[in-house]
HTML snippet that shows the backbone in 3Dmol.js (N, CA, C, O; Angstrom):
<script src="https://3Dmol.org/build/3Dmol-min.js"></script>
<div id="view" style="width:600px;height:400px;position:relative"></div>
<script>
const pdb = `
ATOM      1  N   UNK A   1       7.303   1.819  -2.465  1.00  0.00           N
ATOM      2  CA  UNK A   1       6.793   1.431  -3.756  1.00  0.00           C
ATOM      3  C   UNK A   1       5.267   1.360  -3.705  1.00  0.00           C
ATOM      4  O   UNK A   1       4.727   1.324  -2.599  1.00  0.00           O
ATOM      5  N   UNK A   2       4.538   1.337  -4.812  1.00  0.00           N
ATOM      6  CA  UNK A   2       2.984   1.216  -5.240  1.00  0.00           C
ATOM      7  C   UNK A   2       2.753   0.221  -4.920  1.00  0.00           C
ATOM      8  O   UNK A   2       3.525  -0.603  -5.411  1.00  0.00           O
ATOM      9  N   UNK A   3       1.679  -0.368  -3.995  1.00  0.00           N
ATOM     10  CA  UNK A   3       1.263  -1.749  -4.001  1.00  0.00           C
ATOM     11  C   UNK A   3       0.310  -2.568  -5.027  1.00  0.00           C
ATOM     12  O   UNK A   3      -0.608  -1.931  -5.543  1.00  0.00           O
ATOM     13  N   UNK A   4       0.427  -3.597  -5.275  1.00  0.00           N
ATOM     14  CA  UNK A   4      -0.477  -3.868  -5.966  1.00  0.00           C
ATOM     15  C   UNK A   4      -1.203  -5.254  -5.256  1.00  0.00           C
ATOM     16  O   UNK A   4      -0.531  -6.187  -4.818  1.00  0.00           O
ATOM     17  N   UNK A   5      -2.066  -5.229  -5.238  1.00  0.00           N
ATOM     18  CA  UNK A   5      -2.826  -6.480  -4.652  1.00  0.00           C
ATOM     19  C   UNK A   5      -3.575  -6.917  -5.029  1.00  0.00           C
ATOM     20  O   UNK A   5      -3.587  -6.740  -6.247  1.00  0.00           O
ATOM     21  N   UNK A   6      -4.770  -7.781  -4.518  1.00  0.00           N
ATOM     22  CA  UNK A   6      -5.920  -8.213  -5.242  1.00  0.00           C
ATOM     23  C   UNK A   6      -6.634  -8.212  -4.522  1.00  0.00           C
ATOM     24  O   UNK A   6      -6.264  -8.554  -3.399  1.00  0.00           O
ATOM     25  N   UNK A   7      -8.361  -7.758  -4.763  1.00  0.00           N
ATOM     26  CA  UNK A   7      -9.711  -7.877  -4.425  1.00  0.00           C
ATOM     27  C   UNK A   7      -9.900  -8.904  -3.337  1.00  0.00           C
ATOM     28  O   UNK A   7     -10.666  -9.847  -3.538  1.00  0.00           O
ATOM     29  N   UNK A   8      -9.174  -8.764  -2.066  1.00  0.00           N
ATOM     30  CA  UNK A   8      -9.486 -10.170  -1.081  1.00  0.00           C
ATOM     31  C   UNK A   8      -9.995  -9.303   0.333  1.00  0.00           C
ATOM     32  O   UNK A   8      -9.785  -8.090   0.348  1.00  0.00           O
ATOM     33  N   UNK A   9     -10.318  -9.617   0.900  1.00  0.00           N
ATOM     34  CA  UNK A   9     -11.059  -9.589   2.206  1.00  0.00           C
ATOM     35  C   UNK A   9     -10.987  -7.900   2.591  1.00  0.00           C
ATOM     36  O   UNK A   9     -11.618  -7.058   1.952  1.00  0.00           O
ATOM     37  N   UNK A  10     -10.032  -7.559   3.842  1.00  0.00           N
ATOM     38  CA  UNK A  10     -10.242  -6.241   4.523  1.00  0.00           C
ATOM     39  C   UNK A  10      -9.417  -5.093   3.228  1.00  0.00           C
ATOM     40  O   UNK A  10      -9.781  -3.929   3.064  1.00  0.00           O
ATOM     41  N   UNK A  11      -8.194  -5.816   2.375  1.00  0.00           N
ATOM     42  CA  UNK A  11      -7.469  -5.490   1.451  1.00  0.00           C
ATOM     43  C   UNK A  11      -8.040  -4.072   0.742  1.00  0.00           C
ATOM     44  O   UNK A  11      -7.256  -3.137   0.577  1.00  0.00           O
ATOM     45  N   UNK A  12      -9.290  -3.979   0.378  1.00  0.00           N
ATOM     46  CA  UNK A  12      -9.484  -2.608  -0.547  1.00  0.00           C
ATOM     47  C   UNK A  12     -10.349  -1.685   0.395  1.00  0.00           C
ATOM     48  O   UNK A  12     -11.156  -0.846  -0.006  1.00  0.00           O
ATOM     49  N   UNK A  13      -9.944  -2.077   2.195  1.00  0.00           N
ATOM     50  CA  UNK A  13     -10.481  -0.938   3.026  1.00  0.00           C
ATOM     51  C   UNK A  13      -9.186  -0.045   2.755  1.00  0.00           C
ATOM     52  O   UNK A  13      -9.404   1.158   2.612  1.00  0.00           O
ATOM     53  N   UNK A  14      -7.807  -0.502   2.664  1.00  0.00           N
ATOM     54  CA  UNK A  14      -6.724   0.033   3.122  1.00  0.00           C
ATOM     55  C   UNK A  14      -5.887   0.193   1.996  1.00  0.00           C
ATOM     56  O   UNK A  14      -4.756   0.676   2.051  1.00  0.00           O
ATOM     57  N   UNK A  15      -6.341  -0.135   1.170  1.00  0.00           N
ATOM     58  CA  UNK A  15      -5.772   0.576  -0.375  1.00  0.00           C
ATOM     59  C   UNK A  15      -6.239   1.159  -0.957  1.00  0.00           C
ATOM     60  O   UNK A  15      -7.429   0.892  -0.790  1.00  0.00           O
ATOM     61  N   UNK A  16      -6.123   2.097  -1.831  1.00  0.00           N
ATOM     62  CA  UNK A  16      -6.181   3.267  -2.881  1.00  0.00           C
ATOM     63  C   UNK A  16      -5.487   3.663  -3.893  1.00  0.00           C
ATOM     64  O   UNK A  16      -4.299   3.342  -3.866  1.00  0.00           O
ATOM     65  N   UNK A  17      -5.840   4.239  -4.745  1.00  0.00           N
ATOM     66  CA  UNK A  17      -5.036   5.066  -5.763  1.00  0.00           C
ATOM     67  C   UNK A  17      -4.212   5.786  -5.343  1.00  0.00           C
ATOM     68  O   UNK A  17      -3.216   6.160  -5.963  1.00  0.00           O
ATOM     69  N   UNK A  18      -4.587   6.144  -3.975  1.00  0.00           N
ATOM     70  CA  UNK A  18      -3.004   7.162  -3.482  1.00  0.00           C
ATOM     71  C   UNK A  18      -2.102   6.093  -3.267  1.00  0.00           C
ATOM     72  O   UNK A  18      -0.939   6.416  -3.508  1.00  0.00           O
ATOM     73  N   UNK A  19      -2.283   4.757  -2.837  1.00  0.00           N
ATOM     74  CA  UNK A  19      -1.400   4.220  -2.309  1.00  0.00           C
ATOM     75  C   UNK A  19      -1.031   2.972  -3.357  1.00  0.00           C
ATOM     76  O   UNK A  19       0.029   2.460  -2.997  1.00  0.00           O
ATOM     77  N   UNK A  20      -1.559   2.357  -4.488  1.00  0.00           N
ATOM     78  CA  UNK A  20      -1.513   1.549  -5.057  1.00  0.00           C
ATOM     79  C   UNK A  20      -3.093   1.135  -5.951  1.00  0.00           C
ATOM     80  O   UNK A  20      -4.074   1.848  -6.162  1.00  0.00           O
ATOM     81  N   UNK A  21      -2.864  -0.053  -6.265  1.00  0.00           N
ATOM     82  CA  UNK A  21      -3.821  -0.718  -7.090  1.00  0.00           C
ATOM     83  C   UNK A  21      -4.577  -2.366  -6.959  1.00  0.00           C
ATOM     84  O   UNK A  21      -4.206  -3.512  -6.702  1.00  0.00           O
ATOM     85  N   UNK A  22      -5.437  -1.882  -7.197  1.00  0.00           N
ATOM     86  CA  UNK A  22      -6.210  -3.559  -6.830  1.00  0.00           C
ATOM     87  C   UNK A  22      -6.936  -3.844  -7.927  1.00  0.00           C
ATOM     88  O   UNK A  22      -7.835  -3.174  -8.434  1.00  0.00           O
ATOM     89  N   UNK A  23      -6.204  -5.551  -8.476  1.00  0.00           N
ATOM     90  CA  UNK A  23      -6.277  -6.454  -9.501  1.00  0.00           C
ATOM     91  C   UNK A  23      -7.360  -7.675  -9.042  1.00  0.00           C
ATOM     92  O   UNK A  23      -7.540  -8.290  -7.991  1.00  0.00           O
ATOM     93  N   UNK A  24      -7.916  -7.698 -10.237  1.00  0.00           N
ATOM     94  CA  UNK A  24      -8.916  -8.988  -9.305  1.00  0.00           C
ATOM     95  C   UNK A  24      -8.268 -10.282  -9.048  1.00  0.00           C
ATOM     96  O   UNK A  24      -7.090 -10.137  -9.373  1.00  0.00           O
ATOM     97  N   UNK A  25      -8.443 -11.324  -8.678  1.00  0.00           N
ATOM     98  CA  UNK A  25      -7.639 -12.230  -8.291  1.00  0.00           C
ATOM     99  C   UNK A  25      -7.917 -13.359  -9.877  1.00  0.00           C
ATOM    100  O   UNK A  25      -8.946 -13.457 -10.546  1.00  0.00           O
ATOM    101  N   UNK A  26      -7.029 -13.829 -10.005  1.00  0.00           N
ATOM    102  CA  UNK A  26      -6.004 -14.399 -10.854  1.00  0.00           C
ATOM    103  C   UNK A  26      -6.022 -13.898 -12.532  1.00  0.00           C
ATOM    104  O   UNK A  26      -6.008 -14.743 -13.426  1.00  0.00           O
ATOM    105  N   UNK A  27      -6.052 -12.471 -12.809  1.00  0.00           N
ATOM    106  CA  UNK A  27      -5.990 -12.314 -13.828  1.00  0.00           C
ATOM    107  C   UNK A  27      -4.895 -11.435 -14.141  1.00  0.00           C
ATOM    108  O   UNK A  27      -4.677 -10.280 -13.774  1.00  0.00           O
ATOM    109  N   UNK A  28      -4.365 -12.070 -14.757  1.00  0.00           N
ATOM    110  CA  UNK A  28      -2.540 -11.847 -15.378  1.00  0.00           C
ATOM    111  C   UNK A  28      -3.001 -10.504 -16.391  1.00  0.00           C
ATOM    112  O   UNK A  28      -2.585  -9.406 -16.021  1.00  0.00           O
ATOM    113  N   UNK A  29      -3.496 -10.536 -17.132  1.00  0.00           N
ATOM    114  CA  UNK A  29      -3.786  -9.597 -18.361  1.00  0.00           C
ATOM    115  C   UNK A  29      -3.674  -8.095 -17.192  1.00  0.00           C
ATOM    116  O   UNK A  29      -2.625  -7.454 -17.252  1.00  0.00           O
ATOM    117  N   UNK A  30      -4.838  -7.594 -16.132  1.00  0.00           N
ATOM    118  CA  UNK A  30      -4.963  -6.770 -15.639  1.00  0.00           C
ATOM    119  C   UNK A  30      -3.698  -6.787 -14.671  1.00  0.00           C
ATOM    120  O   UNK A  30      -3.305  -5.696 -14.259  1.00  0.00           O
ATOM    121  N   UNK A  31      -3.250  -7.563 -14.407  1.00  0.00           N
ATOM    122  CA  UNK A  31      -1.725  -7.345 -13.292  1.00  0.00           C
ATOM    123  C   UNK A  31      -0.909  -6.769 -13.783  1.00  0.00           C
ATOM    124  O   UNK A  31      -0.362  -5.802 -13.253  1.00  0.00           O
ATOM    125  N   UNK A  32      -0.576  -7.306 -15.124  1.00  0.00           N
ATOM    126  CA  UNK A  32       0.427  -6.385 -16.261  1.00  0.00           C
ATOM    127  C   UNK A  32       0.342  -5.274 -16.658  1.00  0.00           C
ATOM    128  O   UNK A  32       1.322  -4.548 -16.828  1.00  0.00           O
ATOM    129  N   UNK A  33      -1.029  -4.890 -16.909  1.00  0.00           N
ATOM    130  CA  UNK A  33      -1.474  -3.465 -17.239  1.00  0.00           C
ATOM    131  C   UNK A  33      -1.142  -2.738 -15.913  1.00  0.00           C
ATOM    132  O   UNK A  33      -0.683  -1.684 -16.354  1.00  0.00           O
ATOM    133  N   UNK A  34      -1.094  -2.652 -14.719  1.00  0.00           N
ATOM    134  CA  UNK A  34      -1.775  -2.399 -13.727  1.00  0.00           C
ATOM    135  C   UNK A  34       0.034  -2.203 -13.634  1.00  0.00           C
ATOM    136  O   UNK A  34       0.508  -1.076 -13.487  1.00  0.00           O
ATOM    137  N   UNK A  35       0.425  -2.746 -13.680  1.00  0.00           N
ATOM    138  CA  UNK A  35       2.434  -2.833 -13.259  1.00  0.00           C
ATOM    139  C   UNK A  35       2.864  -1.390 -14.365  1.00  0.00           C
ATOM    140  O   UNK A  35       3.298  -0.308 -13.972  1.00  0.00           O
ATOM    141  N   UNK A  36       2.528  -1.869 -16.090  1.00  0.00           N
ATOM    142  CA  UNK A  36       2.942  -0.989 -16.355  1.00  0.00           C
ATOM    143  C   UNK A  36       2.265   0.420 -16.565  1.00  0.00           C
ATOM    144  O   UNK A  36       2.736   1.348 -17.223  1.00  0.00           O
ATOM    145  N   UNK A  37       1.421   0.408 -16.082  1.00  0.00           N
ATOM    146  CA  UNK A  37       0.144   2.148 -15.826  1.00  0.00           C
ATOM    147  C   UNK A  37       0.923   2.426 -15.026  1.00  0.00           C
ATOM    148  O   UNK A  37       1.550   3.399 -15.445  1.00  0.00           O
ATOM    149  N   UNK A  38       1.461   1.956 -13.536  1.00  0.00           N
ATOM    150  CA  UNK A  38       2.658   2.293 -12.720  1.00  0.00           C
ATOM    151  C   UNK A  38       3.588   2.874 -13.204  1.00  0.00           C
ATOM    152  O   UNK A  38       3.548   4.098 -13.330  1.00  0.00           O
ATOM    153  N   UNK A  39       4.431   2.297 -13.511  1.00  0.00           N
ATOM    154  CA  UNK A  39       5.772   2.732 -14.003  1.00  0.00           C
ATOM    155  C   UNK A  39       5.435   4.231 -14.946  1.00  0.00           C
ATOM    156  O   UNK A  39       6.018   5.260 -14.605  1.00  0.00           O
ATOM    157  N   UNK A  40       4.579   4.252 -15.993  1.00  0.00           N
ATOM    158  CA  UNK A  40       4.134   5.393 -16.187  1.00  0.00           C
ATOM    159  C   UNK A  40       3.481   6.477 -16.081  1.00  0.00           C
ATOM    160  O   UNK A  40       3.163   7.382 -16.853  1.00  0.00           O
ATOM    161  N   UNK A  41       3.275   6.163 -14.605  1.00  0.00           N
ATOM    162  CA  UNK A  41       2.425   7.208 -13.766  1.00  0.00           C
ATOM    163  C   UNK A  41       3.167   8.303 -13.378  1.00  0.00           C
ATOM    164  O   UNK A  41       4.056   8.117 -12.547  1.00  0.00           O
ATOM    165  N   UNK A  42       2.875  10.008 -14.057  1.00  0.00           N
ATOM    166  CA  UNK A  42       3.419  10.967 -13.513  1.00  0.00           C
ATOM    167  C   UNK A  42       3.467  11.010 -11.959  1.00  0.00           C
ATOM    168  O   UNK A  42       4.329  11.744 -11.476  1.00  0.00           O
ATOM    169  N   UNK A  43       2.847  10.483 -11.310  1.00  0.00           N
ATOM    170  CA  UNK A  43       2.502  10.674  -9.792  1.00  0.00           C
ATOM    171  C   UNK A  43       3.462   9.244  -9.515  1.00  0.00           C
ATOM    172  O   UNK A  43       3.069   8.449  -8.662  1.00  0.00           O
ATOM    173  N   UNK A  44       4.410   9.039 -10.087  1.00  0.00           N
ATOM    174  CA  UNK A  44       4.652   7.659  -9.197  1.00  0.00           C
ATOM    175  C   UNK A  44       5.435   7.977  -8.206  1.00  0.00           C
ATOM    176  O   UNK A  44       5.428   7.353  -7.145  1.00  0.00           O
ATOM    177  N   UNK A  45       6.415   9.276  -8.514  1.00  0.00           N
ATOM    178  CA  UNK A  45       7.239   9.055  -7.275  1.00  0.00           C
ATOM    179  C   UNK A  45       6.247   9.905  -5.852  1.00  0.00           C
ATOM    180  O   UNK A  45       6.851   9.893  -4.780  1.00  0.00           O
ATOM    181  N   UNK A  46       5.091  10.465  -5.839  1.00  0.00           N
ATOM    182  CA  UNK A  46       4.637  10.736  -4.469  1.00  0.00           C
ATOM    183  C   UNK A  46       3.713   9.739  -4.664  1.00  0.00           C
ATOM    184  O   UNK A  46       2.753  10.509  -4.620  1.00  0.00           O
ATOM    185  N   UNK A  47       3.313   8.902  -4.804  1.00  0.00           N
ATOM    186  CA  UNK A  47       2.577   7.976  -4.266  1.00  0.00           C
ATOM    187  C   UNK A  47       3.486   7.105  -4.007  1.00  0.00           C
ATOM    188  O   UNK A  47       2.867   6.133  -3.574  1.00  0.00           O
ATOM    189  N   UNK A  48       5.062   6.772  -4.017  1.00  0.00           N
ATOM    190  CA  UNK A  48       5.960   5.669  -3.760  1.00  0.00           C
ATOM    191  C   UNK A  48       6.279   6.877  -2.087  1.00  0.00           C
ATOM    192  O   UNK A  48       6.337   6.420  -0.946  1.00  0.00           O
ATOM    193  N   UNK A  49       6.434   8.421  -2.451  1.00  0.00           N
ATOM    194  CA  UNK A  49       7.093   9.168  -0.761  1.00  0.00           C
ATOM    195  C   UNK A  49       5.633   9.114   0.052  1.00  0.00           C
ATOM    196  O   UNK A  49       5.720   8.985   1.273  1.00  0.00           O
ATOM    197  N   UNK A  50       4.528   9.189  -0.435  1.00  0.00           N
ATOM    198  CA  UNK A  50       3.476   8.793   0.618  1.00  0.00           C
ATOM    199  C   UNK A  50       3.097   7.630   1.245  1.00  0.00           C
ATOM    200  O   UNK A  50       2.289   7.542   2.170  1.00  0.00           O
ATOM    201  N   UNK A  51       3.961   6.366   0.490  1.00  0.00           N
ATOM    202  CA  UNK A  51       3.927   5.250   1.073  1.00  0.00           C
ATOM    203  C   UNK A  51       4.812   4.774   2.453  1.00  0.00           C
ATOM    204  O   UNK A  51       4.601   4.037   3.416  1.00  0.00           O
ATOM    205  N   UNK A  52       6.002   5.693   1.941  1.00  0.00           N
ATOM    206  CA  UNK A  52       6.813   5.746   2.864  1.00  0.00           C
ATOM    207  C   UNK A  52       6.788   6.382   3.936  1.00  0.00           C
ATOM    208  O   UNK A  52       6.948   5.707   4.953  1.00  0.00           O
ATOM    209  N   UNK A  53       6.591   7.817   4.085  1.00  0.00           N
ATOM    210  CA  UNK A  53       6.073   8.474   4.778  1.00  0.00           C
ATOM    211  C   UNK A  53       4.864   7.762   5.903  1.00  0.00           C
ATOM    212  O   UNK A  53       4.910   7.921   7.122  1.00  0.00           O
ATOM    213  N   UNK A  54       3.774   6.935   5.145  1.00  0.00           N
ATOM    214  CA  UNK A  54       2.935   6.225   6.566  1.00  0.00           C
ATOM    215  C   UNK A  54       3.882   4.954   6.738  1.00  0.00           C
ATOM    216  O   UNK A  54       3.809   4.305   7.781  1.00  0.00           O
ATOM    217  N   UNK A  55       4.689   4.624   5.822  1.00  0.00           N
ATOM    218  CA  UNK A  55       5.388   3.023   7.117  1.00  0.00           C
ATOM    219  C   UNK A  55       5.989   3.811   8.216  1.00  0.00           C
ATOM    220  O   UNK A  55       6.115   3.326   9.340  1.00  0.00           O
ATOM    221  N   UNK A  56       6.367   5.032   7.918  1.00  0.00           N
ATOM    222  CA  UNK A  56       7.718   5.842   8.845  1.00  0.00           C
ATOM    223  C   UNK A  56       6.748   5.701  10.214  1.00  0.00           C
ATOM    224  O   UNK A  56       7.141   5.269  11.297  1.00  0.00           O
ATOM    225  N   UNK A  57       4.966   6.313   9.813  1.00  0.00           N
ATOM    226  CA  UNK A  57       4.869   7.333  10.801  1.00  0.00           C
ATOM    227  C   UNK A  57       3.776   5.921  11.488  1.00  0.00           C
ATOM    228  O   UNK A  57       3.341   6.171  12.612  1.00  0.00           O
ATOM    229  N   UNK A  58       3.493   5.007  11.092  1.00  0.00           N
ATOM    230  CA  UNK A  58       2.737   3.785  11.752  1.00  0.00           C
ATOM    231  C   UNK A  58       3.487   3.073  12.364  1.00  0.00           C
ATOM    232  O   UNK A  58       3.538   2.867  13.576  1.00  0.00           O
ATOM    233  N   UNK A  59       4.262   2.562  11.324  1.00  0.00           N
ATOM    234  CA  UNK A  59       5.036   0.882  11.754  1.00  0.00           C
ATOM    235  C   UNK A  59       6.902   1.329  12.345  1.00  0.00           C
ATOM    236  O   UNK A  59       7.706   0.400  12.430  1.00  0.00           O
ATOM    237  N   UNK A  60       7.351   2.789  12.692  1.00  0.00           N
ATOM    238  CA  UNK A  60       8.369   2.768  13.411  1.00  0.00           C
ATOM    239  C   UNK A  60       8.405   1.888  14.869  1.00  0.00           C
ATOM    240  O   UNK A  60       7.511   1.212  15.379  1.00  0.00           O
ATOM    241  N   UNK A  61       9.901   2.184  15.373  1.00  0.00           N
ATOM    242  CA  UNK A  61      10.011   1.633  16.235  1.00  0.00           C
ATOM    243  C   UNK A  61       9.320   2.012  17.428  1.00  0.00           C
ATOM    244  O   UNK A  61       8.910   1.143  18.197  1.00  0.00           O
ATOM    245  N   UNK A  62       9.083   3.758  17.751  1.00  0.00           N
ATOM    246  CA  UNK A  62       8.393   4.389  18.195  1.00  0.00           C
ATOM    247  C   UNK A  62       7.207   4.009  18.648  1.00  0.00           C
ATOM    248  O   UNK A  62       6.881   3.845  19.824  1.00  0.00           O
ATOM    249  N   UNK A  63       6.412   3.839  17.455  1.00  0.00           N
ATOM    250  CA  UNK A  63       4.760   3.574  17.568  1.00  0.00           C
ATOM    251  C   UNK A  63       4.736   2.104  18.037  1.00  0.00           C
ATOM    252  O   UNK A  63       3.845   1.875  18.854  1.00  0.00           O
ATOM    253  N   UNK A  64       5.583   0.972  17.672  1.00  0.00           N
ATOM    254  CA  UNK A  64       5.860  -0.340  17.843  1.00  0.00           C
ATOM    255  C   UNK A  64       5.340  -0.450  19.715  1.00  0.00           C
ATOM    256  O   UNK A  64       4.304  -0.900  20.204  1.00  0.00           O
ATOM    257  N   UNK A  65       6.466   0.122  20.326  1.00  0.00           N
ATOM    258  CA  UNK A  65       6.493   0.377  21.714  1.00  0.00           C
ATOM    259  C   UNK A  65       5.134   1.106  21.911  1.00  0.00           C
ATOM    260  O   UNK A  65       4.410   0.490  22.694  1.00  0.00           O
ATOM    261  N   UNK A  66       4.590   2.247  21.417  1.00  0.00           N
ATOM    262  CA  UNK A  66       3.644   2.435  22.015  1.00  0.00           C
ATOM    263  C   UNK A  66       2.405   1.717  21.681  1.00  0.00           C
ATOM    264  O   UNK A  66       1.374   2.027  22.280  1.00  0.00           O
ATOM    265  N   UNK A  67       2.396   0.991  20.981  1.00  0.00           N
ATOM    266  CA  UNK A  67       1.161  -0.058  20.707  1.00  0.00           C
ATOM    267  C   UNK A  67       1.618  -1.034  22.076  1.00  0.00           C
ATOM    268  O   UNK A  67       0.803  -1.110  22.995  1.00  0.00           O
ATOM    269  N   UNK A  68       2.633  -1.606  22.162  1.00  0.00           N
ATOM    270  CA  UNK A  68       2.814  -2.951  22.889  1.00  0.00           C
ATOM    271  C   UNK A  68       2.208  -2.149  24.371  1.00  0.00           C
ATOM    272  O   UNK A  68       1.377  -2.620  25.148  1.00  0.00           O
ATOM    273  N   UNK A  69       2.925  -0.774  24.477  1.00  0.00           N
ATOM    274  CA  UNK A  69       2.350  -0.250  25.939  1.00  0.00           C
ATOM    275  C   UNK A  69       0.539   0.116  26.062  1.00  0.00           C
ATOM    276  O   UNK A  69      -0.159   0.497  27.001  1.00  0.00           O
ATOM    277  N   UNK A  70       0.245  -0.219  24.623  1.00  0.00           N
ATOM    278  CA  UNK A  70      -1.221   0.553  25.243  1.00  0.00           C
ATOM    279  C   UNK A  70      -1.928  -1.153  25.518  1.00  0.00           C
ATOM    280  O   UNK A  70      -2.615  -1.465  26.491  1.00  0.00           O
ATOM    281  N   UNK A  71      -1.609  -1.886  24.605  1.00  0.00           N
ATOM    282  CA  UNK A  71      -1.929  -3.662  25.018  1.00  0.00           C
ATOM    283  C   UNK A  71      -2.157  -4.011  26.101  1.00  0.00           C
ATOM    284  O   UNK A  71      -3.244  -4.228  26.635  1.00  0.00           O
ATOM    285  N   UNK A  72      -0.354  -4.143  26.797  1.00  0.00           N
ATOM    286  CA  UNK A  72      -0.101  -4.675  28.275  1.00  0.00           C
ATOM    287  C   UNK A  72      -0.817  -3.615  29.296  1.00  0.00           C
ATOM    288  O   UNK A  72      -1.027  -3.880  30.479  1.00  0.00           O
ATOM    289  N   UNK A  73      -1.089  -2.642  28.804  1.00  0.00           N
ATOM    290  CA  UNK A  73      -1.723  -1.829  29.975  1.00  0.00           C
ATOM    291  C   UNK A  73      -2.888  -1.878  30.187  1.00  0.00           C
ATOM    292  O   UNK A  73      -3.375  -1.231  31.114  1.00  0.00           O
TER     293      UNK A  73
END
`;
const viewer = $3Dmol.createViewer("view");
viewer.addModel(pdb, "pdb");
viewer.setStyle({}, {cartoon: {color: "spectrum"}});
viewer.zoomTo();
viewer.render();
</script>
């Protein structure tokens, strides 16, 4: 799915329009807009398979192990 977050610390190094949207912090008016610009985004379903696609290829079990091995080593 599209993330949506808010304007806080390392947060808008690692988000984008490819990957989602960033709301400033506590304003409801722009969260709503921002939810439904989503839902009507021709691009929603490859920006929902490109999201997936990097959890696959970062946060598998795979890479899991090879992070812990490059640590302890």
């Amino acid at each position: 799915m599209p993330i949506i977050t808010t304007n806080h610390n390392y947060l808008p190094s690692i988000i984008s329009n490819k990957n989602g949207v960033i709301v400033p912090v506590s304003n409801v008016s722009k969260l709503a807009k921002s939810v439904l610009s989503l839902i009507d985004n021709p691009n929603l379903s490859s920006i929902q398979k490109g999201n997936v696609d990097y959890a696959r290829e970062n946060y598998s079990f795979s890479k899991f192990k090879e992070n812990i091995k490059r640590i302890l080593a």
